[in-house]
LUMVEX-440981 format. One record per residue (C-alpha): residue number from 1; residue in one letter; y, z, x. Coordinates in pm, 1 decimal. Layout:
BEGIN
+-----+---+----------+----------+----------+
:   k : r :    north :       up :     east :
+-----+---+----------+----------+----------+
: NUM : a :        Y :        Z :        X :
...
+-----+---+----------+----------+----------+
// end
This chain:
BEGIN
+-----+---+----------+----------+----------+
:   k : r :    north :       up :     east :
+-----+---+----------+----------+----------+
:   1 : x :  16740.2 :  -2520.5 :  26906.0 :
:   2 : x :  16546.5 :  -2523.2 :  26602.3 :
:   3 : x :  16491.5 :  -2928.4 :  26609.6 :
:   4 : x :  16392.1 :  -2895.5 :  26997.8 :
:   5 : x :  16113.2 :  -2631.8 :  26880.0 :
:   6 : x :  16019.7 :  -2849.5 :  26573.7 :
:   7 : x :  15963.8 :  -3139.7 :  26787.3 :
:   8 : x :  15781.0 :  -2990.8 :  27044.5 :
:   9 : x :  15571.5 :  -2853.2 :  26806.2 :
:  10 : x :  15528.0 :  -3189.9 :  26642.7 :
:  11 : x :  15488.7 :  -3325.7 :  27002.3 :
:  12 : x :  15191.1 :  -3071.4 :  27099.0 :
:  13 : x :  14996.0 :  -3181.9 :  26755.9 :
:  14 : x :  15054.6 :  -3546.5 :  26822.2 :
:  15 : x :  14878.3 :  -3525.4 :  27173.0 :
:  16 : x :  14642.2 :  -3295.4 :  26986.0 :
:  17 : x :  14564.5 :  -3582.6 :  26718.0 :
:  18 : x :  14496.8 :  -3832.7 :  26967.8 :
:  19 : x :  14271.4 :  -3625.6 :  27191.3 :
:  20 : x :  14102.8 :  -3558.8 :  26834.8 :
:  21 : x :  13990.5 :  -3930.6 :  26828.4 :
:  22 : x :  13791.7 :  -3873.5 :  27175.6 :
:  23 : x :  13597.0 :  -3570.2 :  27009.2 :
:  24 : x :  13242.3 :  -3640.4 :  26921.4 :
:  25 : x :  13079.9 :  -3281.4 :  26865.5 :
:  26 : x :  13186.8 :  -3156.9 :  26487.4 :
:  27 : x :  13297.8 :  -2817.3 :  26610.5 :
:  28 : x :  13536.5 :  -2979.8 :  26872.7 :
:  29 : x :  13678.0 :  -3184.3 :  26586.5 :
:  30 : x :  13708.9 :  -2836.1 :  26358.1 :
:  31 : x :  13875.6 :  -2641.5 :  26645.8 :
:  32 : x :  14149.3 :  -2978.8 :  26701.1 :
:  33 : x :  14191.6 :  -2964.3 :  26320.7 :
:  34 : x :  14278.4 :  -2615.4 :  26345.5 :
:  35 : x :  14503.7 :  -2641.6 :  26638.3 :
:  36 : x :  14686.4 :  -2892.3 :  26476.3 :
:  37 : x :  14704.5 :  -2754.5 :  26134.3 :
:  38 : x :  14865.6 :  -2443.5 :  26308.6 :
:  39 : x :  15122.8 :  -2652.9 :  26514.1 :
:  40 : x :  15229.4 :  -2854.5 :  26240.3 :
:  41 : x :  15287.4 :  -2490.3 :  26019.0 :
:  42 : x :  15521.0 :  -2395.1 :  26338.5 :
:  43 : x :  15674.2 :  -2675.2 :  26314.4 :
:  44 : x :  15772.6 :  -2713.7 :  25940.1 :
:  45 : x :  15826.9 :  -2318.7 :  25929.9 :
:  46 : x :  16118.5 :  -2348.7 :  26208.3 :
:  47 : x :  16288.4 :  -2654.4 :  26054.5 :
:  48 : x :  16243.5 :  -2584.2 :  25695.9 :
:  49 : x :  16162.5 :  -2324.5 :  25498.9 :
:  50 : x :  15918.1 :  -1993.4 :  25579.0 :
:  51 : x :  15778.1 :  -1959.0 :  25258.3 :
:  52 : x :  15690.0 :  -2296.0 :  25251.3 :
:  53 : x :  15508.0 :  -2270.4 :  25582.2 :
:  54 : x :  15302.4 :  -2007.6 :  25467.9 :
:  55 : x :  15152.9 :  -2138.3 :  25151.4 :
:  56 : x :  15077.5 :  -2472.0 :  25365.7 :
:  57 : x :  14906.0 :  -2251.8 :  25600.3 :
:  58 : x :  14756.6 :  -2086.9 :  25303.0 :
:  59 : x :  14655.4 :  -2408.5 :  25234.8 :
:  60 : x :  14545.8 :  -2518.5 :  25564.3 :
:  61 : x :  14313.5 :  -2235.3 :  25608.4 :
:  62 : x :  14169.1 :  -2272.4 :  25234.2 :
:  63 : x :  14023.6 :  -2600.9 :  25317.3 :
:  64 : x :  13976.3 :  -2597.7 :  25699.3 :
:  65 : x :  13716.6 :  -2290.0 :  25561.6 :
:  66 : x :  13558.7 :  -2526.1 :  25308.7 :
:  67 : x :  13442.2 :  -2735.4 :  25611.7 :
:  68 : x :  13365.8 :  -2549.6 :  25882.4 :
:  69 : x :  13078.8 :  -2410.6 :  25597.0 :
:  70 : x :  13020.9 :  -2804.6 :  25536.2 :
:  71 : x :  13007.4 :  -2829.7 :  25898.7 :
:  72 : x :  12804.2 :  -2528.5 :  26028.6 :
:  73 : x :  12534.8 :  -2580.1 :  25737.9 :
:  74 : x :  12479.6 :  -2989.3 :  25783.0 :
:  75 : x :  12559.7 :  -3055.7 :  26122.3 :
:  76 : x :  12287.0 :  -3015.7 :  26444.0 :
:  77 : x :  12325.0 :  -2851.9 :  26747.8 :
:  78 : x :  12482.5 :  -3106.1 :  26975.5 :
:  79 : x :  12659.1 :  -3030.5 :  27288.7 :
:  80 : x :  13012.5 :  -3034.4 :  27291.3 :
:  81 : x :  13139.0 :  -3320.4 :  27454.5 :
:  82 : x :  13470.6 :  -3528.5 :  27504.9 :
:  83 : x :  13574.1 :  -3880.2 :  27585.2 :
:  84 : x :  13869.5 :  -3883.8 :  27899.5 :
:  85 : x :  13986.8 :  -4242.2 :  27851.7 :
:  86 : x :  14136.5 :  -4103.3 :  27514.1 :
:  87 : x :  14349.7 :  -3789.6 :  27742.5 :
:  88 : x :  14608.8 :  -4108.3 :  27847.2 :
:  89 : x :  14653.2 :  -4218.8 :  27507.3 :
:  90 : x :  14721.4 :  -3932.4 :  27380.9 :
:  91 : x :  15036.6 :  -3832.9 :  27638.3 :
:  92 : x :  15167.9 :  -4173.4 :  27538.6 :
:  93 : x :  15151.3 :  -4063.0 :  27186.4 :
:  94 : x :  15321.2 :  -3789.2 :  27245.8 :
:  95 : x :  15605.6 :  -3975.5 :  27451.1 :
:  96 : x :  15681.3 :  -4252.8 :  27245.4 :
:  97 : x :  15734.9 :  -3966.1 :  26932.0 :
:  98 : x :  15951.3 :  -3796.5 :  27197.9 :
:  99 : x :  16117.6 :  -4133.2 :  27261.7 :
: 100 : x :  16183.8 :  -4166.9 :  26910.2 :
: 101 : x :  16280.6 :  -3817.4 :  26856.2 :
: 102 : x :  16617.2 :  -3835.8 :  27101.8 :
: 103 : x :  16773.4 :  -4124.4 :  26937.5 :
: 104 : x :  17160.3 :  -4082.2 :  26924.4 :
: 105 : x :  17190.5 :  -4087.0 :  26573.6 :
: 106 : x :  16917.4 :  -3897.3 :  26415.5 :
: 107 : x :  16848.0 :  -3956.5 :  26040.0 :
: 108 : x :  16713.4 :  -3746.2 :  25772.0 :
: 109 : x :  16542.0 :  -3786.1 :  25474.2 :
: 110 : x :  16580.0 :  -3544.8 :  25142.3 :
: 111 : x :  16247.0 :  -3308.9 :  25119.7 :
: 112 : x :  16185.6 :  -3010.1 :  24914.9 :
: 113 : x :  16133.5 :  -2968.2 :  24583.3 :
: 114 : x :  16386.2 :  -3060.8 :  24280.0 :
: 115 : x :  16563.5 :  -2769.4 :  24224.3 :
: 116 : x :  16605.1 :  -2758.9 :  24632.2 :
: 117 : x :  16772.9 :  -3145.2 :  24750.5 :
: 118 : x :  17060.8 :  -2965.3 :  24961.9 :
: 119 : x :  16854.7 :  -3000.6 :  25286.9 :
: 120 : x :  16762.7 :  -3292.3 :  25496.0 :
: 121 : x :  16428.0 :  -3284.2 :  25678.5 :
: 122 : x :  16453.8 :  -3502.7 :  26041.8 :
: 123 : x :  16315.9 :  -3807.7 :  25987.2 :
: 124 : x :  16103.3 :  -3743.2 :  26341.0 :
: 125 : x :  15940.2 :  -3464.5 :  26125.4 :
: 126 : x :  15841.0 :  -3667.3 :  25846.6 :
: 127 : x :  15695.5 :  -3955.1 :  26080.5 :
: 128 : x :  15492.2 :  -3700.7 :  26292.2 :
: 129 : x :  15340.7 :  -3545.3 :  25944.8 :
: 130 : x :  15239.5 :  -3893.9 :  25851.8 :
: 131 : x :  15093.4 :  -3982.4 :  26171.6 :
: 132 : x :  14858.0 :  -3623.9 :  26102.3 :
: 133 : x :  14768.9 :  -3724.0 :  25761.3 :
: 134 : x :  14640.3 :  -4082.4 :  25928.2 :
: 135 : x :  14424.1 :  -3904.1 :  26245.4 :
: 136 : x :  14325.3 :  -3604.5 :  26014.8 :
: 137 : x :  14201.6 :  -3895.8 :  25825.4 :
: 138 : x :  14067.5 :  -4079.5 :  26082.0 :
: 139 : x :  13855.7 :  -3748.8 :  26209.3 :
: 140 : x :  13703.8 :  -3669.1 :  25868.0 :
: 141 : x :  13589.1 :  -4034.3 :  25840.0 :
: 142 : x :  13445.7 :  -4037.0 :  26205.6 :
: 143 : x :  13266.6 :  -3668.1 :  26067.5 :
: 144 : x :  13136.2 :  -3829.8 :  25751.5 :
: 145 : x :  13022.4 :  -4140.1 :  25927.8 :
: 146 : x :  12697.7 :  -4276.1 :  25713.7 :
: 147 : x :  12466.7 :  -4350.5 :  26049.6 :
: 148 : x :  12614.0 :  -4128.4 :  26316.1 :
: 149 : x :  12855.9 :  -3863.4 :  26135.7 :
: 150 : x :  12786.3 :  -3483.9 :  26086.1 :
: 151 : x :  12742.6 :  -3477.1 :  25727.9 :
: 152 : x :  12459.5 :  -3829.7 :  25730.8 :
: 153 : x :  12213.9 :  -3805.4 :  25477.6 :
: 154 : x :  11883.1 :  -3694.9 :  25615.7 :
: 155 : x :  11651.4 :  -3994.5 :  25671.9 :
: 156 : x :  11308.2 :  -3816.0 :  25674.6 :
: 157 : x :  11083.3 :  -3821.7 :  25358.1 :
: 158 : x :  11133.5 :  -3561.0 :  25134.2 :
+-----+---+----------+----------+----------+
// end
């Protein structure tokens, strides 16, 4: 039960991550970030430990705060909008993870800290936190993006 709920949580913020790369507006990109930094808490606080899922929530919300003020001082006023051909991708995402997910023989790799080794994260877990890391990645690079991004430097004279 608690692996099902894991990896639908981890499914959910995969699909999220992948619609993320269709955002263009900055505030559509902050509100996927924060839907996916909350799945991804779910997800780590039902397979491993609670504790731990707070202070990465702690965490989370520490630096998702840091740029929405980036964000609401630097960017403009565009209208939110949101690319469709990226809604397919992002199911397919989602299904090959799910693919991977049921495999008769699921493996697990050691997490925690060192004093804690006696518990095996899913390896499904581990992959699907990578793949974040990579699109969370891939968002803050399409945000700071030198000619088109939110945060450009202002071309006017000053």
């Amino acid at each position: 039960m608690k692996l099902m709920a894991a990896s639908l949580s981890c499914l959910f913020s995969l699909s999220v991550s992948t619609l993320m790369l269709g955002l263009s507006s900055s505030l559509s990109l902050l509100g996927a970030l924060l839907c996916i930094s909350v799945l991804v808490v779910v997800g780590v606080g039902v397979v491993g430990s609670f504790w731990y899922a707070c202070m990465l929530f702690l965490v989370y919300v520490g630096s998702l705060l840091v740029l929405f003020l980036y964000i609401s001082m630097l960017s403009s006023n565009k209208v939110l909008s949101f690319r469709t051909w990226h809604v397919p991708f992002s199911f397919c995402g989602g299904g090959i993870y799910f693919y991977f997910l049921s495999s008769p023989h699921p493996k697990g790799v050691s997490g925690g800290s060192g004093f804690d080794c006696a518990y095996l994260l899913p390896m499904p877990v581990l992959v699907g936190l990578g793949v974040l890391l990579l699109v969370v990645f891939l968002g803050v690079v399409e945000i700071i993006r030198p000619f088109g991004g939110a945060l450009r430097a202002f071309g006017g004279k000053s």
